[in-house]
N, C-alpha and C positions, 0 to 999 in steps of 0.2 A: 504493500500500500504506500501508495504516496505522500512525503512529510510536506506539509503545508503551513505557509512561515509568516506571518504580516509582520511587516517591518516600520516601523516610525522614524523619522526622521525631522528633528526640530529646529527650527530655525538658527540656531545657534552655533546648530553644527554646521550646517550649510553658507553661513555667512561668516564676513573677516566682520571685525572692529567697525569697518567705514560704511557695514549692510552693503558692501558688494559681493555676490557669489563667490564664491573660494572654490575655485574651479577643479585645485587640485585635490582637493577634500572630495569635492563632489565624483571628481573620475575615479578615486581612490574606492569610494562608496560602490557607486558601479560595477566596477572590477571587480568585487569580492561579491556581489548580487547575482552577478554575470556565472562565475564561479559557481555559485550553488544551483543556477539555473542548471548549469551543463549536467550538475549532478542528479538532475532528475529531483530537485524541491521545487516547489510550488513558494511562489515571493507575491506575495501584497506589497506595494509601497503604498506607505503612506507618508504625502512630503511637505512640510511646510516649505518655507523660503519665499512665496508668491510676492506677501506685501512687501517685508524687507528687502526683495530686488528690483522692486517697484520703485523703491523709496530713493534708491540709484540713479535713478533714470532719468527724473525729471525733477525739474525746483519748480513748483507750484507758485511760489513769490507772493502768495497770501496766505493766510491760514486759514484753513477748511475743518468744519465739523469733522466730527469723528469716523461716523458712517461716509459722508464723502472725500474722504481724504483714502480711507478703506477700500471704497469702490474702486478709486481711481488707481492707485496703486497696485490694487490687487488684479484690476483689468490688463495691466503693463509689465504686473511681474510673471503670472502665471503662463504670458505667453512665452514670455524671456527664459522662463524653468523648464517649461516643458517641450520648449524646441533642444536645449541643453539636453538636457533626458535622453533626447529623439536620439540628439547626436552620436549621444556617449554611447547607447545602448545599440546603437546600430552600425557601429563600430567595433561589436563585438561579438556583429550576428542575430542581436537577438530586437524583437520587437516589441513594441512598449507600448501604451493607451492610457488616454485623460480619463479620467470619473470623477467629474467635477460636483459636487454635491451639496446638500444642507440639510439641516437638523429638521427640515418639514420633512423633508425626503423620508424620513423612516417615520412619522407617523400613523400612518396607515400599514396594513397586512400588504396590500394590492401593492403602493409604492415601495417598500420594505424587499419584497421578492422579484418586482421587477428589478433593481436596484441590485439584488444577489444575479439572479439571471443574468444579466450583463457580462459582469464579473466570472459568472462559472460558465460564459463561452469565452472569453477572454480566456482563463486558465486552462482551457482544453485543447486551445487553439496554441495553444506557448506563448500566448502575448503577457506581458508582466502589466498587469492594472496600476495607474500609478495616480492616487488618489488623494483629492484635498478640498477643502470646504470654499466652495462657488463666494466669495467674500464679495463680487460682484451685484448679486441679489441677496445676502442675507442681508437684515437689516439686527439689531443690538438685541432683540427679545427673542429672538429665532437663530441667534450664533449658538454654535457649541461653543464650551468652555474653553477649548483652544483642542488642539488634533491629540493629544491624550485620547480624550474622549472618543473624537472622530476614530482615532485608532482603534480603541476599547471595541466599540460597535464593528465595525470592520473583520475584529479577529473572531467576534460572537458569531453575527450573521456569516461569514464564508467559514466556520468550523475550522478552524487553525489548530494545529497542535501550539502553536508556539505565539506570542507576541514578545517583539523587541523595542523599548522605547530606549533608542539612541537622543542622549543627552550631551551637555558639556560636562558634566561630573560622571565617577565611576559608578555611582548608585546611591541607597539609602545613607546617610551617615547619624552619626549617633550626635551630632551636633553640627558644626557648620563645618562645612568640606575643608574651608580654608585654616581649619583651627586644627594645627599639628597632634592636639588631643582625642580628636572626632576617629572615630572608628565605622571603617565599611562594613556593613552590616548583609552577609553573605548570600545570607538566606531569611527569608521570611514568610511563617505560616500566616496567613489571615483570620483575624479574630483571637490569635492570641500573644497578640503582643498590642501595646499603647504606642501607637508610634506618632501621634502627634507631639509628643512633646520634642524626639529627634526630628521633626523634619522643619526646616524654612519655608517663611511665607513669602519670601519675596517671589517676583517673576520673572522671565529672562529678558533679555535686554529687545528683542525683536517681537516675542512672544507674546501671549495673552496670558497663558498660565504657569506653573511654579509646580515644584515637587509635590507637595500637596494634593494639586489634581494628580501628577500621575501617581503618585501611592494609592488615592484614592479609587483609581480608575484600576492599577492592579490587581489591590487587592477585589474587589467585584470579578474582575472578569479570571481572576486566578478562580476563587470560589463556585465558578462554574465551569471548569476543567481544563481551564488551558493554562501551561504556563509562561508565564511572564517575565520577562528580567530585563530589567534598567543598567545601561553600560552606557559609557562614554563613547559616542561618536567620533571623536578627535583624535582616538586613540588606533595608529595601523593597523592593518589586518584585523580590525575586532571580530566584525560578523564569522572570517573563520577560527577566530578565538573561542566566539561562545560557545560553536555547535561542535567544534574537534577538540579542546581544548579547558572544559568548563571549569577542570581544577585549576586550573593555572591562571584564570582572568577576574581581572578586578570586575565585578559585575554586583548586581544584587537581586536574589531567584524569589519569585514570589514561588511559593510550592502550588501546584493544581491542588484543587479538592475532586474527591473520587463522583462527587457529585452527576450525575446524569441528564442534562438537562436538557428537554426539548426544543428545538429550533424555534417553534412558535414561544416556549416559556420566556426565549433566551431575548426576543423582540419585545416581547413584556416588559422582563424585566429593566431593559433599557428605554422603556417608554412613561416614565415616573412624569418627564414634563409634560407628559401629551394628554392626562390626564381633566377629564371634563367633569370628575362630581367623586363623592364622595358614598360610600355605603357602607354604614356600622350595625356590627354584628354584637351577639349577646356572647354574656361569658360560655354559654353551654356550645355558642357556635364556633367559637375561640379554640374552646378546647376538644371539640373533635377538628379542626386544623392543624393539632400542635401532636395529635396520635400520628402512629405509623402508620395507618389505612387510609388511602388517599381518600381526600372528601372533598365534594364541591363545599358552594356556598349556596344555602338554602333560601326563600324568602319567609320561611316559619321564622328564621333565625336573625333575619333582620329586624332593626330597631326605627332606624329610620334613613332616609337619603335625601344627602344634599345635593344641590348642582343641576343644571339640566342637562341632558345626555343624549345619547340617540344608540340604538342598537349595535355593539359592536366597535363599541367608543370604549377608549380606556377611564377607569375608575382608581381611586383609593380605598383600601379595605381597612376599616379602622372598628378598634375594641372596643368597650364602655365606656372605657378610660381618654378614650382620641387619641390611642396610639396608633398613628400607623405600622401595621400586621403583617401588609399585603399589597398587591395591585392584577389587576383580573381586566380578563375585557368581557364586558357585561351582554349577556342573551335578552334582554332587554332593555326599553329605552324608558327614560327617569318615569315618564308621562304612563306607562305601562305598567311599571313594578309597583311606584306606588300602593294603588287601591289594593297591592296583594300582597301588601307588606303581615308575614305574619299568617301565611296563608301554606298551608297544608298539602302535598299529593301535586304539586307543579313545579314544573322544569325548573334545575336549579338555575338564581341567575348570574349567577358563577361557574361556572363548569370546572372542575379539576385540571383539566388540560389547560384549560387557559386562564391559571391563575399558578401565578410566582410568590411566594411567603418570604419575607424578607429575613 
């Protein structure tokens, strides 16, 4: 069977100090992509660099809002990245494709699997997907939290064995990288360790986000069986570092959980912001969720729902208490369940399969 790899790549690595493409980083990158291509893996990229090589290119000579300084940069850089791309990788043989995207994108089942579709003809065909968030039409409520994230989703929906987020540090530290005290911290199970206290809030110098997302986003998507590990970009040869080499390289391993999780759970679970209402459940519904025997969500056992909704729309599943539980996509719409709140011998409207427990 074939290993299947989604690879991150964040700004930081990809740019010098002055946000111009670091060309030689970027072919160095390639080369070792190119490499595992030949060896029969399967390579997701996922690239930032767009806005920061944007930012290169042109002096605007006023200052522009946020979103259109975004647009415009990101319009200029992604074509500059991805003709780069074209180049390197077809210089090597091998063939490459934009998947240019946004966080509406995976809202839906329909857009979600068109969106994989894509991609698993691209990977059949030996084209390597080389994917980044469309910054052109996102606007500031509908961005992902930076390509973390975008990554995160990416290694879920196409079934990867593996996520790599290539950063400018080696991985986790037990305090701040630059502090000859702070210790690389190897390996990490999810959920049992505190690690907000070791990680920094700042964000990188081109980027949107910070280690905090990507721990964040790690640990999640380890928990659902892939695993994860955080390595410096900057560092040569790393990609055939991690996969031939794993005892010898500074990295940090999120461990998979044995966890099993369905492709549809797996769109779920990464669908917390698409969420349109809310539906609280009793303690006795609580607690056959938290048994070993799979169980929907009944509407005997609902209490009450917020939110208006429509059929097949994502929800919050929350306890007595308003904790959120859960997230589910609901078999009916707010305007429907209602009057059946508490109602006996009718389709659950939760289904088991399509609800993820946090």
């Amino acid at each position: 069977m074939k290993r299947r790899i989604a690879i991150k790549i964040g700004s930081n690595v990809l740019t010098r100090n002055d946000g111009k493409l670091d060309i030689t980083r970027m072919s160095s990158l390639v080369d070792q992509i190119a490499d595992l291509h030949r060896q029969g893996i399967e390579i997701l990229l996922i690239s930032s660099g767009a806005v920061a090589s944007g930012k290169s290119e042109i002096n605007i000579g006023k200052q522009l809002d946020a979103v259109s300084s975004r647009q415009l940069y990101s319009a200029i850089g992604q074509a500059k990245l991805i003709n780069r791309y074209y180049d390197l990788f077809r210089e090597q043989g091998i063939c490459c494709g934009q998947v240019l995207t946004t966080k509406e994108s995976f809202s839906t089942r329909t857009q979600y699997l068109t969106q994989k579709h894509c991609m698993e003809v691209m990977l059949n065909h030996h084209v390597i997907p080389i994917v980044n968030e469309n910054d052109t039409i996102s606007v500031t409520e509908l961005m992902f939290t930076d390509n973390d994230e975008l990554s995160g989703l990416i290694a879920t929906m196409m079934n990867a064995d593996t996520l790599i987020i290539l950063s400018n540090v080696n991985g986790i530290y037990t305090g701040n990288p630059a502090d000859p005290n702070s210790q690389l911290l190897p390996q990490i199970i999810p959920g049992l360790q505190d690690l907000e206290a070791y990680i920094q809030s700042g964000k990188s110098s081109f980027g949107r986000g910070g280690m905090l997302t990507k721990c964040k986003i790690a640990c999640q998507v380890a928990e659902e069986g892939i695993e994860v590990i955080i390595a410096n970009g900057k560092r040569d040869n790393i990609l055939n570092l991690i996969l031939h080499q794993p005892e010898k390289t500074l990295c940090t391993r999120f461990v998979p959980g044995e966890k099993n999780v369905s492709n549809i759970k797996k769109w779920i679970a990464h669908s917390e912001d698409f969420a349109k209402g809310k539906i609280f459940i009793n303690s006795g519904a609580e607690e056959a969720l938290s048994s070993p025997k799979a169980s929907s969500i009944l509407l005997v056992g609902v209490t009450r729902i917020e939110g208006d909704f429509e059929k097949d729309d994502i929800v919050r599943v929350m306890n007595e208490e308003g904790k959120q539980i859960g997230i589910g996509c609901t078999a009916y719409s707010s305007q429907e369940a209602r009057p059946l709140i508490g109602t006996k011998d009718v389709k659950p409207i939760i289904h088991y399969n399509y609800l993820y427990l946090n």
